[in-house]
Backbone bond lengths (Angstrom), bond angles and torsions (degrees), N, CA, C in turn:
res aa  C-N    CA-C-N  psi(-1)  N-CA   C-N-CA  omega(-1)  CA-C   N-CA-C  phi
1 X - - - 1.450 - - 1.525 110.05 -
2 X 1.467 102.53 145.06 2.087 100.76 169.37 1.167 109.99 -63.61
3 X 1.070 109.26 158.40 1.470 125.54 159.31 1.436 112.17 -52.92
4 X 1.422 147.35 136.17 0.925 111.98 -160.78 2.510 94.53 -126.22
5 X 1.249 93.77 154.72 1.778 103.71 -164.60 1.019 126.24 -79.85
6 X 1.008 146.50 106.17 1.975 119.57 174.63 1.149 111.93 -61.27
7 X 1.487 118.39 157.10 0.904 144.28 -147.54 1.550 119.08 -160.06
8 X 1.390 112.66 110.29 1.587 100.55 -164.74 1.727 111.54 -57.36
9 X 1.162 130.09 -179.12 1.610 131.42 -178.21 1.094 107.21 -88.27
10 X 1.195 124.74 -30.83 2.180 131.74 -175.02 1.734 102.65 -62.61
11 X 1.427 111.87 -28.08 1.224 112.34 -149.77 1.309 105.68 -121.63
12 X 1.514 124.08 0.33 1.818 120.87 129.86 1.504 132.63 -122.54
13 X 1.303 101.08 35.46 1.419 96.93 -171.90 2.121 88.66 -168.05
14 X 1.131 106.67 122.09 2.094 111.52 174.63 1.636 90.46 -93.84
15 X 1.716 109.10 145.07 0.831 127.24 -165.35 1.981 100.13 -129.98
16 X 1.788 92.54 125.73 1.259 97.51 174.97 1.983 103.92 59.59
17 X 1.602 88.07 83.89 1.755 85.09 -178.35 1.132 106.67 -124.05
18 X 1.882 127.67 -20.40 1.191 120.83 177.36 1.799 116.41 -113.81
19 X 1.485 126.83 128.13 1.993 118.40 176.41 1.178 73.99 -101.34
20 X 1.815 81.46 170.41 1.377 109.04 137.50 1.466 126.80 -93.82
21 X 1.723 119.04 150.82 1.127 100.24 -164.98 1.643 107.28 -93.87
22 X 1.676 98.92 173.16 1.590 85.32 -175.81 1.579 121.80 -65.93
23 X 1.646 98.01 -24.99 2.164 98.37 -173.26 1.493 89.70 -88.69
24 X 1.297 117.16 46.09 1.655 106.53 162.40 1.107 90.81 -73.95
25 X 2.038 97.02 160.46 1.908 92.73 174.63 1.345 127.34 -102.60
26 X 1.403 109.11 144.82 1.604 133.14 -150.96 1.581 109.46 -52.05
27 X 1.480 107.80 -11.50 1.994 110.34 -177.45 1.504 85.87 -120.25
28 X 1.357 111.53 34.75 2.200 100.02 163.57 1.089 89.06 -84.55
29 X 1.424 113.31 136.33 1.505 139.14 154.93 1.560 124.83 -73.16
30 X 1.337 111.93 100.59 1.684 114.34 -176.87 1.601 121.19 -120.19
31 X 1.044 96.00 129.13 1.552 98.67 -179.96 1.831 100.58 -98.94
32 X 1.635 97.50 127.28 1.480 113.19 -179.03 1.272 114.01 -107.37
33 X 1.794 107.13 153.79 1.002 123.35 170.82 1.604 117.05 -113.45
34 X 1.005 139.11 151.72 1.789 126.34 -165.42 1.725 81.21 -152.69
35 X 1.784 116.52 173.40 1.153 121.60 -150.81 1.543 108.63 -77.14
36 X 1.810 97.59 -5.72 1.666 105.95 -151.92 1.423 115.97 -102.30
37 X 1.684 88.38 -8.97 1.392 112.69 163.20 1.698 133.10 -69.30
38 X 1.516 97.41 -6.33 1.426 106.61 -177.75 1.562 109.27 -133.36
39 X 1.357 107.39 134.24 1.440 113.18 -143.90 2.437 85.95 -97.61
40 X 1.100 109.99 -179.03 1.299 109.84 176.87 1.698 112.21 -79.15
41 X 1.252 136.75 -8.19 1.103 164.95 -152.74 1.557 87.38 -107.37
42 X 1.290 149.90 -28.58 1.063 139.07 -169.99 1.780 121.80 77.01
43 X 1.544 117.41 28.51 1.166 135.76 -163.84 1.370 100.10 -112.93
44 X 1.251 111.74 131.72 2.034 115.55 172.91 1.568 90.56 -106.73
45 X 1.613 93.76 134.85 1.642 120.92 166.02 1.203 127.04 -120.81
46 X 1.076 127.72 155.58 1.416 147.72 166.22 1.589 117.45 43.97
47 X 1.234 121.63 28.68 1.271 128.48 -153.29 1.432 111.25 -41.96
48 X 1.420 144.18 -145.92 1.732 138.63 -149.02 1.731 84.86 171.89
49 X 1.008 110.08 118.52 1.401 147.75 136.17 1.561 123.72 -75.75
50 X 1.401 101.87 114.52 1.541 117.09 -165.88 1.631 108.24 -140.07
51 X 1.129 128.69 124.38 1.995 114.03 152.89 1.322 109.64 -49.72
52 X 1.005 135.75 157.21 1.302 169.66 -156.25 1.505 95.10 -85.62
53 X 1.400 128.70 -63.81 1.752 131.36 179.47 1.589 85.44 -47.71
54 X 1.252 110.46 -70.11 1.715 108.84 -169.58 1.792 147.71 -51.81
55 X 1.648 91.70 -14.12 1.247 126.73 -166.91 1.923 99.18 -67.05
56 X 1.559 98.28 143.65 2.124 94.17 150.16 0.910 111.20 -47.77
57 X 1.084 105.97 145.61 1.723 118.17 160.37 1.653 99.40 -65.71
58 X 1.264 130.49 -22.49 1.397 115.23 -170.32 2.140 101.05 -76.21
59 X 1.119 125.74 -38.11 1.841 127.26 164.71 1.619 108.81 -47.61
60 X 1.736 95.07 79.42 1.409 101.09 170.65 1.632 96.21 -118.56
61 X 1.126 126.24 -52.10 1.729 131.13 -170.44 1.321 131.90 -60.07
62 X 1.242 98.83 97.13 1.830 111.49 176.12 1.032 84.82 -44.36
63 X 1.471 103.05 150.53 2.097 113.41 147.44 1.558 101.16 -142.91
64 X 1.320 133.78 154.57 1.395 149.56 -154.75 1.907 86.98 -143.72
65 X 1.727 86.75 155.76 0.973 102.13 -179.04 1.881 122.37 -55.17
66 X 1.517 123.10 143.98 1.648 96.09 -178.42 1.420 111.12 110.28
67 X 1.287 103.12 -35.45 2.016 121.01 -167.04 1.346 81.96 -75.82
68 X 1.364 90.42 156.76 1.911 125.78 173.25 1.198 102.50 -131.38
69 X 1.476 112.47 91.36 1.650 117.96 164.46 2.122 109.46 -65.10
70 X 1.384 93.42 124.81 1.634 93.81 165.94 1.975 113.86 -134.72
71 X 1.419 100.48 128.21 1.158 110.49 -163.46 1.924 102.33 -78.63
72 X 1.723 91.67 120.01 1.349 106.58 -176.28 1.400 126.45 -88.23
73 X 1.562 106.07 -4.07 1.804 109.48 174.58 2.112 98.38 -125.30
74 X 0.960 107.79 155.07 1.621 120.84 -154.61 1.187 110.73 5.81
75 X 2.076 81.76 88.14 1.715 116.94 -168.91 2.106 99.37 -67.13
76 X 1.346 107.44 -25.16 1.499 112.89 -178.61 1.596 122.99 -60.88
77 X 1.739 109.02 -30.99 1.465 93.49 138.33 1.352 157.48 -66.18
78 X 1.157 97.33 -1.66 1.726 115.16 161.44 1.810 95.71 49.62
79 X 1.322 115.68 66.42 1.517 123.22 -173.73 1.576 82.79 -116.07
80 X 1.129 112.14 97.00 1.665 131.57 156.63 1.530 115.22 -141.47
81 X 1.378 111.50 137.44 1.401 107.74 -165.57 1.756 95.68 179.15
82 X 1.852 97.40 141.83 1.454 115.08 -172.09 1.341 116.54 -48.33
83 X 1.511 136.70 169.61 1.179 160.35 115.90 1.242 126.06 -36.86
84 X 1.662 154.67 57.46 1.074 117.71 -156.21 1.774 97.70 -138.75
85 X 0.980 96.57 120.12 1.737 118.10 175.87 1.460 108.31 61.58
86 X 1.471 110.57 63.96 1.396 118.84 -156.13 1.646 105.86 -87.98
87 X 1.157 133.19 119.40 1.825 123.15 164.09 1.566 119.38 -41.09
88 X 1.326 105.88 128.36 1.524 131.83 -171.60 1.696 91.40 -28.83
89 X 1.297 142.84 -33.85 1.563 141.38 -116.37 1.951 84.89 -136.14
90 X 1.239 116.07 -20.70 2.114 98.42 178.46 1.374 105.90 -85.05
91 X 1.477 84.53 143.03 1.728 120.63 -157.28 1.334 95.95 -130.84
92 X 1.303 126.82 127.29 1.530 120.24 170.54 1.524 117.35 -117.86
93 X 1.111 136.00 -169.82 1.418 135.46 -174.44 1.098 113.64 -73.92
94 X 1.219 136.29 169.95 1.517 150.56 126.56 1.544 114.95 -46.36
95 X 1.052 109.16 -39.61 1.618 100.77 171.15 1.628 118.86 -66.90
96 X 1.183 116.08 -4.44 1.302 132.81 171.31 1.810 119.35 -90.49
97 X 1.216 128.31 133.26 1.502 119.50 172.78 1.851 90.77 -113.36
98 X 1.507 98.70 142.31 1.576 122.56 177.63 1.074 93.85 -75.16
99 X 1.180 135.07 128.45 1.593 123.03 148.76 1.979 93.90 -109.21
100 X 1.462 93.44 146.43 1.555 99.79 177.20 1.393 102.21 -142.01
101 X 1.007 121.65 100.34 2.003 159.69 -174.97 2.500 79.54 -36.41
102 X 0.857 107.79 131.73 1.423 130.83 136.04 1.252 107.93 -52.91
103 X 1.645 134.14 105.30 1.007 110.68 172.11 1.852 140.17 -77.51
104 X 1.699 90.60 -0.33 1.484 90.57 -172.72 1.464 95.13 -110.66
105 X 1.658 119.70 29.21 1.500 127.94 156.42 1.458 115.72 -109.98
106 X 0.811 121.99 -54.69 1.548 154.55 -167.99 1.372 147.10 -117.98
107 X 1.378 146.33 85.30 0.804 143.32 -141.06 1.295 114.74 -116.49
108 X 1.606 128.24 125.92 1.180 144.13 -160.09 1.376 122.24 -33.41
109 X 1.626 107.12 -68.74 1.312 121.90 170.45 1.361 109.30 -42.93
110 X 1.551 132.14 -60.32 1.645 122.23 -165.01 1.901 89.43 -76.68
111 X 1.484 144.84 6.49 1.084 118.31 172.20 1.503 97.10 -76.44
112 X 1.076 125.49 -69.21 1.475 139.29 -158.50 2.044 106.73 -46.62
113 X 1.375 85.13 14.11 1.981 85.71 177.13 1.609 71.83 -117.24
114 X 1.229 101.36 -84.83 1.418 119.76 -170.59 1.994 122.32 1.17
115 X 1.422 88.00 -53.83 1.357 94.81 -175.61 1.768 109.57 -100.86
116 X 1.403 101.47 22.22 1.337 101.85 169.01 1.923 104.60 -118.71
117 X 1.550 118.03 15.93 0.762 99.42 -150.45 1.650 97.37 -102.25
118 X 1.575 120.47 165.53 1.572 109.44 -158.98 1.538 118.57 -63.38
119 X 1.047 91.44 -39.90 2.278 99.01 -177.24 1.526 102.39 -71.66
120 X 1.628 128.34 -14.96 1.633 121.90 164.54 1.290 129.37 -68.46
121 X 2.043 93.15 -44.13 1.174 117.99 -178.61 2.080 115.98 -55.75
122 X 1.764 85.21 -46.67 1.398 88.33 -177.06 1.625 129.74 -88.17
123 X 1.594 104.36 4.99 0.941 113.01 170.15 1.696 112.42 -88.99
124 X 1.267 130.67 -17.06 1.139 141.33 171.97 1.538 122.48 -84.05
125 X 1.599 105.87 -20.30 1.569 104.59 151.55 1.485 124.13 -74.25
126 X 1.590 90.80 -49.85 1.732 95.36 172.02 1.114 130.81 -34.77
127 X 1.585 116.44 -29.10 1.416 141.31 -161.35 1.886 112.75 -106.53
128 X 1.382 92.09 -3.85 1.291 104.40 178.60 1.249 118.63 -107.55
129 X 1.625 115.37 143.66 1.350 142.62 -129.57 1.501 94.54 -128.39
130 X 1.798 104.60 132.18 1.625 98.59 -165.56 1.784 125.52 95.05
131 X 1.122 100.64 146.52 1.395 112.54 -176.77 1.786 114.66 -113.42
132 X 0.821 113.90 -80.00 1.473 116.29 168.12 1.534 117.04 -75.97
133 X 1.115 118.88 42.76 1.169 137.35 -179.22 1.411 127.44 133.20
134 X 1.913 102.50 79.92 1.123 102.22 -177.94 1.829 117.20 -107.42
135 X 1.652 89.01 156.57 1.035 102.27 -166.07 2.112 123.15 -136.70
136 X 1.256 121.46 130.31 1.447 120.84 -173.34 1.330 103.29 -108.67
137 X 1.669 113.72 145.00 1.073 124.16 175.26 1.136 120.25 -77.91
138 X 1.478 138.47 172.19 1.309 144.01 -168.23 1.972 110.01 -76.29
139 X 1.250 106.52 -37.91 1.480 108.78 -171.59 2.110 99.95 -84.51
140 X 1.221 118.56 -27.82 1.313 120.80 174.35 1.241 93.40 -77.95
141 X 1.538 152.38 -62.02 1.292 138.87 176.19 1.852 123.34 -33.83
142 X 1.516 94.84 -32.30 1.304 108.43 177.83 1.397 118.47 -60.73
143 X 1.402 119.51 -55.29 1.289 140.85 134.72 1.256 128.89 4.80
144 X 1.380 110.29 -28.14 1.157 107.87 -156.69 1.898 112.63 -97.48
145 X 1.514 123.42 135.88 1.403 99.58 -151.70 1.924 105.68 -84.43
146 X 1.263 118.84 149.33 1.345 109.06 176.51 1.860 119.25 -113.30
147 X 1.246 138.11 169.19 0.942 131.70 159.29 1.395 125.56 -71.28
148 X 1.010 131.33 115.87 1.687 132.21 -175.40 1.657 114.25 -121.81
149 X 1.534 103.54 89.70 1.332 88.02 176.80 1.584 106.02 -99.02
150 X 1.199 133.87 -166.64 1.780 131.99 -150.41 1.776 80.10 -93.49
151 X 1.690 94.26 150.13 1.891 99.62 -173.91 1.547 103.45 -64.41
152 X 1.015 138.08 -20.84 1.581 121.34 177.14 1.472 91.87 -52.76
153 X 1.323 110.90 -62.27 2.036 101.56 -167.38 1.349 126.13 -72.43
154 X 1.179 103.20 -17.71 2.086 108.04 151.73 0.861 98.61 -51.31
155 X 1.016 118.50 -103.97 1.869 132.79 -179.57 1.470 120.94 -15.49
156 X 0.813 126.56 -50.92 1.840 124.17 147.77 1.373 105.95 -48.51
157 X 1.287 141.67 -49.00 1.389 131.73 -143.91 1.512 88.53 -93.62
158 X 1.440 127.14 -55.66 1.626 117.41 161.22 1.150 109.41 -29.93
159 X 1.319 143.17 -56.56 0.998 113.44 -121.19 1.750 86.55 -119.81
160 X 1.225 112.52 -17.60 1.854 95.20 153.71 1.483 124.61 -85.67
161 X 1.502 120.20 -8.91 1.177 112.34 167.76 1.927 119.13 -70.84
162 X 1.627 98.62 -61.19 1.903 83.50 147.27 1.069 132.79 2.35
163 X 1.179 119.58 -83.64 1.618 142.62 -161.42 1.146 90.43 -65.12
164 X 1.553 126.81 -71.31 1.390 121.48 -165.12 1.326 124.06 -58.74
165 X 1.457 94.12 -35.40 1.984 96.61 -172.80 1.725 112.60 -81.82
166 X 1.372 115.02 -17.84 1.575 125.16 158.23 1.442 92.27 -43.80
167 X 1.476 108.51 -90.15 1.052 111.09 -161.37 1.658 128.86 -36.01
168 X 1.184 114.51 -44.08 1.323 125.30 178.24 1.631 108.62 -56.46
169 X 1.707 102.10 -54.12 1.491 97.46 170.28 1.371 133.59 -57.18
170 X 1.495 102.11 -31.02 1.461 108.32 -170.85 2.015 102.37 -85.22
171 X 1.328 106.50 -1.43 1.772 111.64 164.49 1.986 89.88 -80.39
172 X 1.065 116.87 -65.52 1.470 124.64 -145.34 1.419 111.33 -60.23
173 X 1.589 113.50 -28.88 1.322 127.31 179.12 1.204 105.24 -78.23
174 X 1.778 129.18 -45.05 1.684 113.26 158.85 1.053 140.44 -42.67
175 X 1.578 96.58 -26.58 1.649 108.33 -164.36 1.657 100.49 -80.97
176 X 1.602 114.85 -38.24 1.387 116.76 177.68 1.379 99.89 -59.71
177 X 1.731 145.97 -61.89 0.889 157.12 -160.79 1.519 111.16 -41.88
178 X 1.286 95.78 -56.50 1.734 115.42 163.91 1.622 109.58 -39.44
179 X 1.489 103.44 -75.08 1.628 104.51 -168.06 1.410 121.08 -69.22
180 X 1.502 107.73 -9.10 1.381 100.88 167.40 1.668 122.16 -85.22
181 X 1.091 104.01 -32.24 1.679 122.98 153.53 1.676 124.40 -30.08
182 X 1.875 99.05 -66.87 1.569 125.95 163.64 1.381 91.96 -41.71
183 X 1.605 124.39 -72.59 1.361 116.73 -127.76 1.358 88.54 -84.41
184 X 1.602 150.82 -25.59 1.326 160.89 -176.63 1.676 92.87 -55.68
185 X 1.400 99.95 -68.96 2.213 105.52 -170.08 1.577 86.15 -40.19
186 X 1.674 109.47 -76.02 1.669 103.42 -172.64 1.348 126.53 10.41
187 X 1.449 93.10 -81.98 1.410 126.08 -156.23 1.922 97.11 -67.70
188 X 1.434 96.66 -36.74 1.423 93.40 179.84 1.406 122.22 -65.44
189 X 1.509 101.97 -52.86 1.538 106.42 161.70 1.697 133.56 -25.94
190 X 1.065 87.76 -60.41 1.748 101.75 169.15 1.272 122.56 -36.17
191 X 1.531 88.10 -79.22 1.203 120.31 -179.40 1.964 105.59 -44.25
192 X 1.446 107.03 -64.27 1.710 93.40 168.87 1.754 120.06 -48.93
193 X 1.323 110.85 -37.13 0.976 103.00 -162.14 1.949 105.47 -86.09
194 X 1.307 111.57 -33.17 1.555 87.30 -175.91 2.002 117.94 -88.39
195 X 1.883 87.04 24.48 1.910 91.94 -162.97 1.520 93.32 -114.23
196 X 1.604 122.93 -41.60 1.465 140.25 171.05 1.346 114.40 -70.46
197 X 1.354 108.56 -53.61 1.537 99.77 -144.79 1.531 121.06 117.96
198 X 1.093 126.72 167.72 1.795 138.13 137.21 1.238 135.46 -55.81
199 X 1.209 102.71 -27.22 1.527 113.59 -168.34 1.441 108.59 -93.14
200 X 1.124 141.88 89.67 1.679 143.30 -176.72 1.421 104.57 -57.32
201 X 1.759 136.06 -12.44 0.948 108.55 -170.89 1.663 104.82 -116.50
202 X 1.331 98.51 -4.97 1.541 109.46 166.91 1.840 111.28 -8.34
203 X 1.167 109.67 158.22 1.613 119.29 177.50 1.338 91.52 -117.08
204 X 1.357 121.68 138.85 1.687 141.10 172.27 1.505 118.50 -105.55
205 X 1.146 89.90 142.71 1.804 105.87 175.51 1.833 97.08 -109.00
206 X 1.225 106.58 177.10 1.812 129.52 170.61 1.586 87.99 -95.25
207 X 1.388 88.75 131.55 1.614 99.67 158.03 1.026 120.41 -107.20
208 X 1.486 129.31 -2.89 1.700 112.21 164.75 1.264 98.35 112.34
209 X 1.677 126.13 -26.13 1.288 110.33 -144.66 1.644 105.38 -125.01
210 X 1.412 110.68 129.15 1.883 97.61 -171.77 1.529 118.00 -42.07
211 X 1.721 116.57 -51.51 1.570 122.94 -160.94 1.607 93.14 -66.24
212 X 1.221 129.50 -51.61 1.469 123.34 177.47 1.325 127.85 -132.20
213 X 1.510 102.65 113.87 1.932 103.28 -142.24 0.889 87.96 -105.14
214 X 1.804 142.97 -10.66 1.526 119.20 174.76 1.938 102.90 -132.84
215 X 0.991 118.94 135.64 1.413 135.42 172.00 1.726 122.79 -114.09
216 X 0.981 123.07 147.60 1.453 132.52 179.88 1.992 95.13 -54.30
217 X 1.334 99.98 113.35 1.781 125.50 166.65 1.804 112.89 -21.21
218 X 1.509 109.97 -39.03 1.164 126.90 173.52 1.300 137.51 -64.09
219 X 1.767 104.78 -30.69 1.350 145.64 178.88 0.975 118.83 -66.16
220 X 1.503 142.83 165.86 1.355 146.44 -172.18 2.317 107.22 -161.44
221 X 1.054 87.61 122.59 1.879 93.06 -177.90 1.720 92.27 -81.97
222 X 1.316 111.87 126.47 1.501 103.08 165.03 2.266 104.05 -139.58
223 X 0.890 107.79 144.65 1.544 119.18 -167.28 1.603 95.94 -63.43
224 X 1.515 109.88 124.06 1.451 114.63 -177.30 1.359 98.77 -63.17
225 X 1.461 163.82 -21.38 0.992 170.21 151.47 1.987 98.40 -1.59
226 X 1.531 89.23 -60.87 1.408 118.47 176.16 1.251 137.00 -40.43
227 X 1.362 92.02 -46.48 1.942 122.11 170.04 1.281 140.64 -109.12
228 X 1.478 101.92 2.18 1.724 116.88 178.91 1.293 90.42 -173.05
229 X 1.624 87.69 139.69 1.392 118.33 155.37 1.714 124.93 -39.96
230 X 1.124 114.15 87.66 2.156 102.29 -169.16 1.577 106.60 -103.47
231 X 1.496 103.50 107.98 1.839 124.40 -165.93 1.610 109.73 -101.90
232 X 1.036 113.95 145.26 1.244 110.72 146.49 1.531 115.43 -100.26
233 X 1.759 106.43 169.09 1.347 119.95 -164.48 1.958 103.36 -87.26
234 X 0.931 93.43 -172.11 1.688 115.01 -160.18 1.790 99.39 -88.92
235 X 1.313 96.80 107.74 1.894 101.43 173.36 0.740 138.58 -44.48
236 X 1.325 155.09 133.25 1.308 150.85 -156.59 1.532 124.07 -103.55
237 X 1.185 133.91 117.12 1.820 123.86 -161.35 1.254 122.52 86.19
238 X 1.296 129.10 -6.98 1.213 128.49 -177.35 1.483 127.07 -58.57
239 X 1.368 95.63 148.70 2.090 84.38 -160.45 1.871 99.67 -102.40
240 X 1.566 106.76 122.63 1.340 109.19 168.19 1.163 129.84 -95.85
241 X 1.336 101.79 20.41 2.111 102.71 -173.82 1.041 122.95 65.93
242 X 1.365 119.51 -102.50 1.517 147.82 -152.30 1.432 114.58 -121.56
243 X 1.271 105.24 -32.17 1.853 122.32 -152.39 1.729 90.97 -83.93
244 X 1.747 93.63 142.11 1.524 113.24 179.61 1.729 100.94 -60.38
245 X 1.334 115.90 131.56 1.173 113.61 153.49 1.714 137.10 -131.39
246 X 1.270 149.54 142.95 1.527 139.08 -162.31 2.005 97.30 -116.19
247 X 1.345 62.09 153.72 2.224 83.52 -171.91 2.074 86.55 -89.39
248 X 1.192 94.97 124.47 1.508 105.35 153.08 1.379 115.10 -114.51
249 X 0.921 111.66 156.68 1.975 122.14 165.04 1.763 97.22 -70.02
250 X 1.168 106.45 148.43 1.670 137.65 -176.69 1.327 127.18 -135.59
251 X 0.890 119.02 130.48 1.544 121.20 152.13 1.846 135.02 -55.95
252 X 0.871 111.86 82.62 1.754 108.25 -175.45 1.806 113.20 -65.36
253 X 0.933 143.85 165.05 1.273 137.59 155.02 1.292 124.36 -48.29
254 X 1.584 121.40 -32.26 1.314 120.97 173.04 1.700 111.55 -50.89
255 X 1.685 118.74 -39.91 1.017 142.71 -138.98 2.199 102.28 -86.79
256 X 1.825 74.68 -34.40 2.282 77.18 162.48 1.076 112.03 -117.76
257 X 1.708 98.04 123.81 1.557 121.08 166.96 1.495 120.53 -86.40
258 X 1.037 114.43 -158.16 2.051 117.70 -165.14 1.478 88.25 -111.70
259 X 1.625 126.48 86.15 1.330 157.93 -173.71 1.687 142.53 79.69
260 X 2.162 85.61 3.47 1.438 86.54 172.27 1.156 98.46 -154.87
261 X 1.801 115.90 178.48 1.555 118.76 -159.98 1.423 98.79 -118.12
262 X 1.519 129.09 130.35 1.303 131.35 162.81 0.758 121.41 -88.15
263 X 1.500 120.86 117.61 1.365 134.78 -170.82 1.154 126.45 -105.05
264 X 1.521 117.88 18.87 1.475 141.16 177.81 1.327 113.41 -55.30
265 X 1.188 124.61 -51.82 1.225 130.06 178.64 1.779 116.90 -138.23
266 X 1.388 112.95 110.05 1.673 129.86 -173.76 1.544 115.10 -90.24
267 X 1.093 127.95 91.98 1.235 123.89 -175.58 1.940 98.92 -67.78
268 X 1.699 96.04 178.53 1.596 97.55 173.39 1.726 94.45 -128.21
269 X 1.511 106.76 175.48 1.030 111.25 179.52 1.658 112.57 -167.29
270 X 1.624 112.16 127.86 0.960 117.05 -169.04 1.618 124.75 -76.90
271 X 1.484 114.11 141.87 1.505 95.03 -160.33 1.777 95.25 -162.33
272 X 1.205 132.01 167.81 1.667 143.82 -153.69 1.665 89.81 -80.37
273 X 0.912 130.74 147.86 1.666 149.48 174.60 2.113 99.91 -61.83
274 X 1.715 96.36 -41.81 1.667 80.62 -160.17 1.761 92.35 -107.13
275 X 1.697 125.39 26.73 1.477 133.17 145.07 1.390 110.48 -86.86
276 X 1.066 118.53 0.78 1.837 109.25 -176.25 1.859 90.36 -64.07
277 X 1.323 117.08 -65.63 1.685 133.13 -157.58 1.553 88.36 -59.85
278 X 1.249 154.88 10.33 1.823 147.69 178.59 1.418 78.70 -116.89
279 X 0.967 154.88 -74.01 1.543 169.67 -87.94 1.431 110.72 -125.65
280 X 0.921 125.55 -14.60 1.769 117.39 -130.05 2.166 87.25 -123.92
281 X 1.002 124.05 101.95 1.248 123.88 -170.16 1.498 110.95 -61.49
282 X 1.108 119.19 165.15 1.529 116.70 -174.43 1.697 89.93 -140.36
283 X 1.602 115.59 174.13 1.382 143.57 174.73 1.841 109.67 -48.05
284 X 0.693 123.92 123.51 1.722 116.55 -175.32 1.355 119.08 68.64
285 X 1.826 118.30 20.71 1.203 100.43 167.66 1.789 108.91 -77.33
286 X 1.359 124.67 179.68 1.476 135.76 157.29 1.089 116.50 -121.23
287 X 1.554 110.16 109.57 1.607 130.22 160.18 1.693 122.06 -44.71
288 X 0.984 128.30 136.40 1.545 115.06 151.86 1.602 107.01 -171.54
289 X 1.553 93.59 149.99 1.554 94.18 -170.40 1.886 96.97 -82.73
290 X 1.453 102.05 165.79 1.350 109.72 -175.62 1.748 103.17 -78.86
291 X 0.663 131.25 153.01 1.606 128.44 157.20 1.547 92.04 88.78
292 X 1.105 135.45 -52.80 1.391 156.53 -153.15 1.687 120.88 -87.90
293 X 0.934 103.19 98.03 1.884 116.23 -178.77 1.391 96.15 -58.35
294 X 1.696 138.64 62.33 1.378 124.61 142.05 1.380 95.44 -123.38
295 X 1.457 102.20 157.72 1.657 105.90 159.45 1.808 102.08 -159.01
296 X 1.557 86.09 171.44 1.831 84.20 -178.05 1.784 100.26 -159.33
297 X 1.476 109.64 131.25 1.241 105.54 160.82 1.440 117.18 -87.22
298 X 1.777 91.33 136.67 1.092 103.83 162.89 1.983 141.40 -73.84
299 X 0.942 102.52 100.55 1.784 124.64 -168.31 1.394 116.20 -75.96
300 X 1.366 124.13 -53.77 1.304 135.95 171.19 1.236 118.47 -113.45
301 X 1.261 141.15 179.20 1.258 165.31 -167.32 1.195 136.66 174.86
């Protein structure tokens, strides 16, 4: 194989070549793509069907089959992803730049590695403008240098990455398949065990209650009201006037997951000196968000 050249992006591939115009007509039927539609994986989802009167103003960009949409405003989601056998009618954002490969430079398949690849990726942050939402323009994207080796060796390099990255996916999707399986028995387990019992041959009564209508004969349903303290957490913004108050560390909702607590990041929160002792969690309390199927006992402190 050659050695293969860089090659700036302007100069095998035109960027952003087809709009829509504005007197398009108001009952055109378009199926959209927006930035949120494309996952970091390089996958388009759930797209949105809109008329044209009805559409964002951001569904201006034809794309044709071949195109490499790359998302030009919060470039850190790295939402770039192929064109491939697209309906006459998808329209994607403005926050998106078309790139459409030269074909006797560049060839589609080795773009869609290409522009996922890490020294592209990070040259397109580098190049990006803004902090809490950064963003590169279309002619600086252009700019940007690419690897170009001659299309016989694209075309090989597509076409073993394919193969390989199937494969990898088609491991990764078992592996989810698996843990959702695991985490299903889990839940089942439990669930038999703190609604049954141990005893499989136990005799059952009706408990009265839809979620668990039969319990071990021995058993009794009584309202946790009864048996624990049930609190809510510490308000947020509340105005204290005048009165001394101290910052403690807190728990946010981000902070409980579905059996454990992330402790990555501890916010603080300001609150009365003699609410710390109502507030203040102890060994065997149980977390859980309201509305929200996670919870977690608390073990340490």
């Amino acid at each position: 194989m050659s050695h293969p050249v860089k090659q700036l992006l302007k100069y095998v591939g035109t960027i952003n070549d087809e709009t829509l115009k504005e007197d398009t007509d108001s009952k055109f039927e378009l199926k959209y793509v927006d930035i949120g539609n494309v996952d970091s994986k390089g996958k388009i989802h759930d797209f949105a069907t809109y008329l044209f009167d009805n559409a964002p103003s951001r569904a201006r960009r034809i794309v044709r089959d071949g195109d490499i949409i790359i998302s030009t405003v919060r470039t850190y989601l790295q939402a770039i992803a192929p064109i491939q056998s697209p309906p006459d009618n998808l329209i994607v954002s403005t926050g998106f730049a078309v790139i459409r490969p030269k074909r006797e430079k560049l060839d589609s398949g080795y773009c869609k590695y290409a522009f996922r690849e890490s020294r592209f990726l990070d040259e397109v942050m580098a190049r990006s403008v803004g902090v809490s939402y950064p963003a590169i323009n279309a002619s600086e994207l252009g700019n940007i240098p690419i690897y170009v080796p001659s299309l016989f060796e694209q075309r090989a390099i597509a076409n073993y990455l394919d193969r390989e990255t199937t494969k990898i996916d088609t491991l990764i999707s078992a592996r989810e398949r698996l843990l959702d399986l695991l985490t299903e028995k889990r839940r089942a387990l439990i669930t038999h065990a703190v609604t049954r019992g141990l005893n499989p041959d136990v005799s059952l009564q009706n408990s009265s209650f839809e979620f668990f209508k039969y319990i071990p004969e021995h058993w009794e349903v009584i309202n946790l009201k009864f048996l624990g303290d049930v609190r809510t957490g510490v308000t947020k913004g509340r105005n204290f006037g005048n009165r001394e108050t101290v910052l403690v560390p807190y728990f946010r909702v981000a902070n409980v997951q579905d059996g454990y607590l992330d402790l990555s990041d501890i916010a603080q929160i300001e609150v009365l000196p003699e609410e710390i002792s109502s507030f203040k969690l102890e060994k065997g309390d149980v977390l859980g968000k309201l509305f929200v199927n996670s919870r977690i006992q608390v073990n340490e402190l």
